[in-house]
N, C-alpha and C positions, 0 to 999 in steps of 0.2 A: 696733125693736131696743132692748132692755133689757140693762145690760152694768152688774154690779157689779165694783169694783174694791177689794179690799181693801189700803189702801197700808203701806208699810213704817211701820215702830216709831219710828224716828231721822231727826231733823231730814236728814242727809247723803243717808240715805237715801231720802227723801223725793223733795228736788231731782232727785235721782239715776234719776227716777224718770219727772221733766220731758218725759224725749224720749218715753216712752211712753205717756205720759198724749195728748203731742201725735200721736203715732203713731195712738190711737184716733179722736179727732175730728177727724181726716183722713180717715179711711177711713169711718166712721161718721158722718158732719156733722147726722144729724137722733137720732144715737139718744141715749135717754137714758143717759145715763153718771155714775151715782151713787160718790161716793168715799167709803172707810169708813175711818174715822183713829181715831187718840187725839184728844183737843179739842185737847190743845196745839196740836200738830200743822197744824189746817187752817186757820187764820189765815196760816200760811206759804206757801196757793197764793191769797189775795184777790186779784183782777185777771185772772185766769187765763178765760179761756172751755172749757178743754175738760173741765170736769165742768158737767152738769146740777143737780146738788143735792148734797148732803156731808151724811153722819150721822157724829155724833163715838160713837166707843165706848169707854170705858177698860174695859179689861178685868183690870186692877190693882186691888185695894184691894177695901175693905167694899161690898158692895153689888154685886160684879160679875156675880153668876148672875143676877139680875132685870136689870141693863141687858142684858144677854147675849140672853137672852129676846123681851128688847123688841125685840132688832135682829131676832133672828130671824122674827119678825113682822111687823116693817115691811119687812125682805126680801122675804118671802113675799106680800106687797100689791104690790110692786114687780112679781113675775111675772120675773123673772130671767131672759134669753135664756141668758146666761154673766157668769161671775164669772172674775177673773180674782186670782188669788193671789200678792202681790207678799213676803210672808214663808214663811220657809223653819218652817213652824208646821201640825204636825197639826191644831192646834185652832182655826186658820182657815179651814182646809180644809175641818173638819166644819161652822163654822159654815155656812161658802157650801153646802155639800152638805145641810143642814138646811134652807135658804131655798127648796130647790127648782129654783136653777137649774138649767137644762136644761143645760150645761156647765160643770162647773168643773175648770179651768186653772192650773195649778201645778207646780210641780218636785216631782219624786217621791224627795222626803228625810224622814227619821224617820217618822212614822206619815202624813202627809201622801199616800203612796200608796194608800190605804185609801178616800177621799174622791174623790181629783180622774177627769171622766170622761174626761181630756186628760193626757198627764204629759209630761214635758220630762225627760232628766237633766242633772245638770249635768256638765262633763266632770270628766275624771278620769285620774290616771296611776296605775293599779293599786290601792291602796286609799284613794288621799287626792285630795282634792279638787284640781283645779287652779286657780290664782287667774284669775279674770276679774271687770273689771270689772261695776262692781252696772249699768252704765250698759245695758251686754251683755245680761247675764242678764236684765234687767226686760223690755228690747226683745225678746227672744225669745218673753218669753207675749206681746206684742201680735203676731208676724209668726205664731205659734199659732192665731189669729185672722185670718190673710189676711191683716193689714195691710201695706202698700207699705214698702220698706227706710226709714228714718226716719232725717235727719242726729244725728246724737250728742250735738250741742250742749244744755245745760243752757241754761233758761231760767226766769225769775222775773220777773215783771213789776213794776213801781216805780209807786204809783200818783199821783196829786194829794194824796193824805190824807196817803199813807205822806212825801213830801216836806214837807209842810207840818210835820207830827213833826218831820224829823228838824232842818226849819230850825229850831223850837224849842230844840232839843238844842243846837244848833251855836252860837245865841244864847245861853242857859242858862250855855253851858263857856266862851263867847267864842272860839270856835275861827278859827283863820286860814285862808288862801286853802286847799282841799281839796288845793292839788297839795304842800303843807307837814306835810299830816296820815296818819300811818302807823298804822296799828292793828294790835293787839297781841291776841292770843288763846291762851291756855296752858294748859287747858283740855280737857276730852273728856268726854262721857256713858258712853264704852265700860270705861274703866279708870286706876287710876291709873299704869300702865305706858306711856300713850300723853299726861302729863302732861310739860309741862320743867319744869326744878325754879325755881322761885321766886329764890335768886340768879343765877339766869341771866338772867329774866325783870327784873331789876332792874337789874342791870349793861347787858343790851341799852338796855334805856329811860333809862337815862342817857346812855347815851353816843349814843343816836340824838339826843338834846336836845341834851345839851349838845358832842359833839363836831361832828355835822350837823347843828343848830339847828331841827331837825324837833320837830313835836307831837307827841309819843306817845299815845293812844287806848285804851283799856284795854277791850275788849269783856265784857260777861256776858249772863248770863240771868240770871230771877227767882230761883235758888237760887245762885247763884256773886256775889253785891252786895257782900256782907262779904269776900270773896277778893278782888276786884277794889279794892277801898277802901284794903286794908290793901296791894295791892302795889303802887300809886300811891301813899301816903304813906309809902312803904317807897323808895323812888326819892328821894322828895325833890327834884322838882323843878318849877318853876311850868309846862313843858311838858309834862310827864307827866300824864294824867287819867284819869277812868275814867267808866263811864257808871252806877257807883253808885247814883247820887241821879235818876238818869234813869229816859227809858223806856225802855225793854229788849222793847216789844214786836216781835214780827217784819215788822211795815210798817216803822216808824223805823231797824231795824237794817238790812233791805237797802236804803235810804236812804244811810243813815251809811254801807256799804259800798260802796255803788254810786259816791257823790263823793267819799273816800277817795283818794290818792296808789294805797296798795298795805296790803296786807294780810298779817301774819305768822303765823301759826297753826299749832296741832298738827293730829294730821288725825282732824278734825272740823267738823261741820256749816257753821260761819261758812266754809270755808275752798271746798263747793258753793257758799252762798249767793254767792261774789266769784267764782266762774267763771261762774256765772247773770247775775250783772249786770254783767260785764266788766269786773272790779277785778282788775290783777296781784296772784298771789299769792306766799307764798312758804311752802312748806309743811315740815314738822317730822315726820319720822317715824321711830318708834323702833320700837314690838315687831310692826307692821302690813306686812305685804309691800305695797307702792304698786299693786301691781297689784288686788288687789281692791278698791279706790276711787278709781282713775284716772277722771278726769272730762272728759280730753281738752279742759282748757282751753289755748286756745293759748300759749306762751313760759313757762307756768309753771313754777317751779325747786320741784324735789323736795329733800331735804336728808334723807341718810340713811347713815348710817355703818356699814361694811361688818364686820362683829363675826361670831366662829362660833358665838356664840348667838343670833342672829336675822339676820331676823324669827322670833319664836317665836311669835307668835300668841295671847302671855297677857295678862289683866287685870291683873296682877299680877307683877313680874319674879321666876324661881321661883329665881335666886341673888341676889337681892338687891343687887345693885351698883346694878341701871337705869344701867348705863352706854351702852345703844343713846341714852337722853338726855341723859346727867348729860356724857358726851361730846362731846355734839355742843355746842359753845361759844360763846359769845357773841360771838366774836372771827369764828367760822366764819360765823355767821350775821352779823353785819355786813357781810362782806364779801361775800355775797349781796344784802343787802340794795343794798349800793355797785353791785353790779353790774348789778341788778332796777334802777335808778334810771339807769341809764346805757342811751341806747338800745340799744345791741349787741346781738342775740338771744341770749340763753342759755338750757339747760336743765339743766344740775345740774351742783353743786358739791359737794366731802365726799365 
């Protein structure tokens, strides 16, 4: 059995994507099960067993119709039993239906029904989509497949390499006992709508240092260094840092989150990666309904503020206030934070 897997676009969605990747090489333990990503991307499952081999694809930028080409061709050597279609994308669709597999497996959204010999819909309440998690929806093309009902849980494995980084890192910043160290991520790839604003993000991190004498952590990636540099010397203070001058690859970073006290974040990527590794979170959501990236990590507090313009679902807040964020307060989120630190179960506050 030959089973391509075309994986989601976004770090979150990636993870998000864990139970079904595991879902396959359960039901499948001898087939080959090839993963097709962006390169970023697949440095984020190393350690993982349930892919056989991984072709990176960008399909962005100069150059994209010859790599495009090339996949379709080393698909077509592969001999394809089924492909399975984890974006909601015509032109994934055609590519897996170009390769020849014998099935391909997808939700039949925008041109995407045209391609798949399997289709899924997603639900629906008369013309609009209903939110369900990505966790859901991904697990449904593998049970498409036969595969046995599969626990929900996210998972990321942490390896020797990836810890030996991140001791580096922890050396490098001089960082204290893990259960002292909170991390900070403000942040998203989706939009600047799902962003908190920058004096929120400063005022939090002072006063987690200096009113609870905790480290502040400042998370990035390779394009957010300079964001992260200036909102730690913007705090101004010797427990405030950031991972600027660090590494920022994706072994070190589910390291750094995996030993982490707890984790603060908008909802994005970093914020799967600490349900994977069993880092409490504490998550920020402004224009995203929670339901379509609930990740069913256990005790984690949601934080989201009940306004009658959202969730609206934009990149971009289309009145202009961003008050789904600019309201939710540092004050509000501290006192999550206080409560996230305090053993007592909770799940949402705001």
């Amino acid at each position: 059995m030959n089973i391509g897997v075309l994986l989601p676009n976004w770090v979150g969605d990636v993870v998000m994507a864990t139970p079904t990747l595991r879902a396959l090489r359960r039901h499948f333990p001898a087939a080959t099960i090839t993963g097709i990503a962006r390169p970023y991307l697949l440095p984020l499952l190393s350690g993982t067993d349930w892919l056989s081999q991984t072709i990176p694809w960008e399909h962005h930028g100069r150059g994209w119709i010859g790599r495009t080409w090339r996949l379709v061709r080393q698909l077509r050597r592969e001999r394809l039993d089924a492909a399975l279609i984890l974006r909601n994308s015509g032109f994934a669709a055609g590519i897996a239906r170009l390769s020849r597999a014998q099935q391909v497996v997808g939700y039949a959204r925008r041109a995407s029904r045209l391609f798949l010999t399997k289709s899924l819909q997603a639900p629906r309440a008369g013309n609009r989509f209903t939110p369900i998690s990505a966790v859901d929806y991904y697990l449904q093309l593998a049970y498409a497949l036969d595969c046995e009902e599969e626990p929900r849980r996210l998972e990321l494995p942490v390896t020797d390499a990836d810890q030996a980084a991140a001791d580096a890192v922890w050396e490098s910043l001089e960082l204290p006992d893990p259960r002292e160290v909170v991390l900070l991520n403000i942040g998203g790839a989706y939009g600047n709508a799902k962003h908190w604003p920058r004096e929120h993000s400063i005022e939090l991190s002072r006063r987690l240092a200096g009113d609870m004498g905790l480290t502040v952590l400042i998370l990035c990636g390779p394009s957010e260094r300079a964001d992260a540099a200036a909102l730690a010397a913007a705090a101004y203070h010797p427990r405030v840092l950031s991972l600027a001058d660090e590494d920022v690859r994706f072994g070190p970073t589910k390291a750094l989150i995996q030993r982490a006290r707890l984790l603060v974040s908008t909802d994005s990527g970093p914020r799967h990666i600490a349900a994977a590794v069993g880092t409490p979170t504490i998550t920020l959501f402004g224009p995203i309904d929670p339901r379509w990236s609930e990740n069913y990590q256990p005790g984690a507090v949601h934080l989201q503020l009940q306004l009658e313009c959202s969730p609206c679902g934009r990149r971009v807040c289309p009145l202009g206030h961003h008050r789904c964020m600019r309201d939710l307060t540092p004050e509000l989120v501290l006192q999550a934070v206080e409560r996230q630190l305090n053993p007592r179960p909770i799940r949402q506050v705001a």
